[in-house]
C-alpha positions in Angstrom: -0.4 -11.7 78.6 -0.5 -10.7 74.7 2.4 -11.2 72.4 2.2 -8.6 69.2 3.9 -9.8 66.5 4.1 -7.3 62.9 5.4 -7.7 59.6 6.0 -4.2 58.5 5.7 -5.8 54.6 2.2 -7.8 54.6 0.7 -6.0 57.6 -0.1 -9.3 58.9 -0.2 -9.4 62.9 0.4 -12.7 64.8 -1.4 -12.2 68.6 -0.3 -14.8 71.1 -2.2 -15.2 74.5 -0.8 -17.6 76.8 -1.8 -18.4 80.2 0.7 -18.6 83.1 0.0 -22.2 84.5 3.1 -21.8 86.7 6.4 -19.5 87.3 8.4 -21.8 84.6 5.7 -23.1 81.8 3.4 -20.3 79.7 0.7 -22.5 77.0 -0.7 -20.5 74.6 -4.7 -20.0 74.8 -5.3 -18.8 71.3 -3.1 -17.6 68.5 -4.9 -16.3 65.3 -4.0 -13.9 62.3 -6.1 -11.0 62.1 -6.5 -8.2 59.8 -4.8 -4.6 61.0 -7.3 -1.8 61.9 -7.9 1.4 59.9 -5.2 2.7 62.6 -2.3 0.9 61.6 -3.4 1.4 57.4 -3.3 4.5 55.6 -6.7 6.0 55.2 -7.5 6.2 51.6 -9.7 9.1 49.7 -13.3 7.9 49.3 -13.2 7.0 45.4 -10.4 4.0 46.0 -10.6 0.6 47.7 -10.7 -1.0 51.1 -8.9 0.5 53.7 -6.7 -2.3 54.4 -4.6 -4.4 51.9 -6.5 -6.9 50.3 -3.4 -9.1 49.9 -3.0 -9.3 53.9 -6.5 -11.0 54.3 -7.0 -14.9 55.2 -10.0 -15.6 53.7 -12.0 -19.3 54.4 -11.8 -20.3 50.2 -10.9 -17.9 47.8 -14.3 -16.8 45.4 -13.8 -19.9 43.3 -15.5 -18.1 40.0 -13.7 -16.5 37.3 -14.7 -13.1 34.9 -14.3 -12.5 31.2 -13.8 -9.5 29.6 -13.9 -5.7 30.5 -16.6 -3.7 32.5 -18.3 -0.5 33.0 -19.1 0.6 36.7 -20.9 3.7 38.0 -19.2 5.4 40.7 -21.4 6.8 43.0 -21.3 9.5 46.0 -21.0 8.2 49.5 -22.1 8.9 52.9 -20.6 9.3 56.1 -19.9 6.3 58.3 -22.2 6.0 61.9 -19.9 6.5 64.6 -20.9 3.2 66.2 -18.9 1.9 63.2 -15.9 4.3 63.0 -13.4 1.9 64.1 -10.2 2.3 65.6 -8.7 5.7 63.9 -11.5 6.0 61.3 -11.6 10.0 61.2 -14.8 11.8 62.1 -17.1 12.5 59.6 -15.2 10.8 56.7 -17.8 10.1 53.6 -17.1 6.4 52.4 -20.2 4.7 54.0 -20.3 2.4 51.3 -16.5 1.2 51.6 -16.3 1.0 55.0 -19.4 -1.4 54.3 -17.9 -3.5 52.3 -15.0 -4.0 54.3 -16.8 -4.7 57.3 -18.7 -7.7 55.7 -15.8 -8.6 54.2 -13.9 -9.3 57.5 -16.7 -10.8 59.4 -17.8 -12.8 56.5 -14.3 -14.2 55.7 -14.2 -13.3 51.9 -12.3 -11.4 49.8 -13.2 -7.7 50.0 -14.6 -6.3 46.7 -12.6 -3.2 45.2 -14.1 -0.9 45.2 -17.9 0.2 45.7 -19.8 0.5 42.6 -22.9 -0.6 39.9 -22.5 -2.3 36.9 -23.3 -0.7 33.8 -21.8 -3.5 31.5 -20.6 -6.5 32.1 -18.8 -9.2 29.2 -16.9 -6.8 27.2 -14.8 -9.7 26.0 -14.6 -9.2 22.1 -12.0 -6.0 22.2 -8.4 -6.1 23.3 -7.8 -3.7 25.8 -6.4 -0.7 23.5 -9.9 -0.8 21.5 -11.7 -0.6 25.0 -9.9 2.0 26.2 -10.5 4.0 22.9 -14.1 3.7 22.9 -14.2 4.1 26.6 -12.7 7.8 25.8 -15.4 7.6 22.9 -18.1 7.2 25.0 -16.6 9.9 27.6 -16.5 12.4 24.6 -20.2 11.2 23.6 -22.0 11.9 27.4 -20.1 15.3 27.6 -23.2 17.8 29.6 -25.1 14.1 30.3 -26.5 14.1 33.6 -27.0 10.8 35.2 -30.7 10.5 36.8 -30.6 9.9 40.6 -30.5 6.3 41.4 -33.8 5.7 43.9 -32.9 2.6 46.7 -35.4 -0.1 45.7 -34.5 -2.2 48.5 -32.1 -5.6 49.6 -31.3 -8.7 48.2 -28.7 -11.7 49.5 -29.1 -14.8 47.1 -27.2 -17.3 44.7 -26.7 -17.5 41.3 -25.4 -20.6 39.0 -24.6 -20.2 36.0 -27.0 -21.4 33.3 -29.9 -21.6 35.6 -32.9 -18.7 35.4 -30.4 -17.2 33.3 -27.4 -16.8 35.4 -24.1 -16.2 34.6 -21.8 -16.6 37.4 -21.7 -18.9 40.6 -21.7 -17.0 43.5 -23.6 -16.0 46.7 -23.8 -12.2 47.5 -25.3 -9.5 49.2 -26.6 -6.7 47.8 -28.7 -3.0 47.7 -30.7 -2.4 44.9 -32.0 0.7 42.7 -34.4 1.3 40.5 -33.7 2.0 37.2 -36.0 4.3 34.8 -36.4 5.2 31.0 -33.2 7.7 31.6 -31.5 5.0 32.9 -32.3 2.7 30.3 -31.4 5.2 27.2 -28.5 5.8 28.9 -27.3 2.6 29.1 -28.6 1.6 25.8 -26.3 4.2 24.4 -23.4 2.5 26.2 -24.2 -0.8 25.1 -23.8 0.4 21.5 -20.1 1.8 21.9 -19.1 -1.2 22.7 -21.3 -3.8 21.0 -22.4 -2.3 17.6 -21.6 -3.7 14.7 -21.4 -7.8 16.7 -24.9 -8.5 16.5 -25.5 -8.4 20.3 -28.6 -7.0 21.7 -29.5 -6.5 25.7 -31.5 -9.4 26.5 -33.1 -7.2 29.4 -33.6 -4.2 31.5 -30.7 -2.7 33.5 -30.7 -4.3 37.0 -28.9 -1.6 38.9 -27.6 -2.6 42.2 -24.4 -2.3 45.0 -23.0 -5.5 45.9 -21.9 -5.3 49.3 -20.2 -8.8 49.6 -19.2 -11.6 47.3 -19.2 -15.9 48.3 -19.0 -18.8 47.0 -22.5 -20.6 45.8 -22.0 -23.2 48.6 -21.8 -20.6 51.1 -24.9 -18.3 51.4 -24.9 -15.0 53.1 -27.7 -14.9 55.4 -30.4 -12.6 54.9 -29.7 -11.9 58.5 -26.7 -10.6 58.2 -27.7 -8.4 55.4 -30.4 -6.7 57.5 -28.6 -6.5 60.4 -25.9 -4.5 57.8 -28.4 -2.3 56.8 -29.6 -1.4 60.4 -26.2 -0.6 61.8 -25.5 1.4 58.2 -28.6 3.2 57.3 -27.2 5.2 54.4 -27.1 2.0 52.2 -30.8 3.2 51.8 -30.1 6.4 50.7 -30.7 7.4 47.2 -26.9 7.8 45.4 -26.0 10.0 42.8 -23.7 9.1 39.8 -20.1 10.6 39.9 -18.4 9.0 37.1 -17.5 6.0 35.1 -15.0 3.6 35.6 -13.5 0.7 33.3 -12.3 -2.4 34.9 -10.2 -5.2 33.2 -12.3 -8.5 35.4 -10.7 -11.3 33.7 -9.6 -13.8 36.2 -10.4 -13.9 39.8 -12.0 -11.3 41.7 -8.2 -10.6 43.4 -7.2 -10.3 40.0 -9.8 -6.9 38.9 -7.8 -3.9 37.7 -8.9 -0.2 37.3 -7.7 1.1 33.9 -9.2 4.6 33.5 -12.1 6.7 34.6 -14.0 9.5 33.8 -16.1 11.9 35.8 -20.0 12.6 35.2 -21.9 15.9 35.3 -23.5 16.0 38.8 -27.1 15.7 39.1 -28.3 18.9 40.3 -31.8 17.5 41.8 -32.0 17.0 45.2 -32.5 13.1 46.8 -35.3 12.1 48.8 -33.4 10.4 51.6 -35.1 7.5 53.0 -35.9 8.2 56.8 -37.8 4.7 57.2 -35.5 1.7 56.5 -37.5 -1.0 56.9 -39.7 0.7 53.9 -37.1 -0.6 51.2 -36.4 -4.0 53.4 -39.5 -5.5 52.8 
């Protein structure tokens, strides 16, 4: 039989099953910690985090690196889920393909879930205090006022490692990821939110924008398997699909990925062209 034990403050859940070896003695077979279902959490709106508290995951080893500074991330527009990955209470036609995503890798990868679904626009805003960044982050809001952010094109899927200080890396950490194309709109636009916050220092972009979704984060000693990416992307075939910008967001990162914080965001004009949705997958896995 199954024991359900729950702690109505961490949502954890202790499942016993024991086997009846005779009418006086029960052994238990297996007893593990698992993480509730989107049943027993509240269902969030699509622009938040995973559906479950992060705080009530066990996770193998904790993502060892640690951020600097503030960032800018794009929020874009997502999809809804397959059925075949609804879950248990996941409501019908829901549009957060990209969050359930991430918390499905995020469980059966072990790690800790990222917080929400998103591209970097700039990373490393470390030479401001936070009032200054939140002032120019209003600055910049003022500035792209009737801006409409191109259409972000899939450009297919990476999972790979990156150490610090080698080919140019700046962080140590495996991950998974989708990528997008970026164009000469892209790049003006970014260029123009590189200088709100770095004129004046001296700092130039050493290159293009590298646009991109991550869908999990690891340690470097623990590789996600291209695999498991693929197989991702065949049971969630709108991480293919073109995306279009909703707003920014600005994120305090220093310290440990548990650690992120969301301090304001703004919304985006929406792009009034229409997406060319990819109908053949394996076109932007190769």
């Amino acid at each position: 039989f199954f024991l359900l034990v729950t702690h109505a403050d961490t949502h954890f859940h202790l499942l016993a099953c024991c086997v009846v070896i005779d009418e006086l003695s029960l052994i238990p077979a297996s007893i593990f910690l698992r993480h509730p279902t989107m049943a027993e959490v509240e269902v969030l709106e699509p622009v938040a985090v995973p559906e479950a508290p992060v705080d009530s995951m066990i996770v193998k080893d904790g993502l060892r690196f640690v951020f600097q500074g503030y960032a800018i991330w794009l929020d874009v527009e997502q999809f809804q889920v397959p059925s075949s990955e609804w879950g248990s209470g996941l409501r019908a036609g829901r549009s957060n393909d990209l969050e359930r995503a991430i918390s499905v890798s995020s469980q059966e990868l072990n790690v800790y879930p990222i917080p929400a679904p998103h591209l970097t626009a700039l990373y490393g805003i470390n030479h401001l205090s936070e009032s200054d960044t939140r002032k120019r982050f209003q600055d910049l809001a003022e500035s792209l006022q009737g801006e409409e952010w191109p259409i972000l094109e899939p450009d297919g899927f990476i999972s790979d490692v990156e150490i610090a200080g080698i080919n140019g890396g700046l962080m140590n950490m495996a991950w998974m990821e989708a990528t997008f194309k970026t164009s000469d709109e892209h790049e003006r636009l970014i260029d123009h939110m590189f200088d709100c916050f770095f004129k004046g220092t001296g700092d130039v972009r050493q290159s293009k924008w590298a646009p991109h979704i991550s869908l999990a984060y690891d340690n470097e000693d623990c590789p996600i398997p291209k695999e498991y990416l693929y197989n991702m992307v065949e049971r969630f075939p709108s991480l293919a699909y073109p995306r279009k910008v909703q707003s920014l967001s600005l994120w305090d990162l220093n310290g440990t990925i548990d650690q992120w914080t969301l301090l304001d965001r703004i919304p985006l004009r929406q792009s009034t062209a229409s997406a060319n949705v990819v109908s053949d997958v394996e076109s932007v896995m190769e």
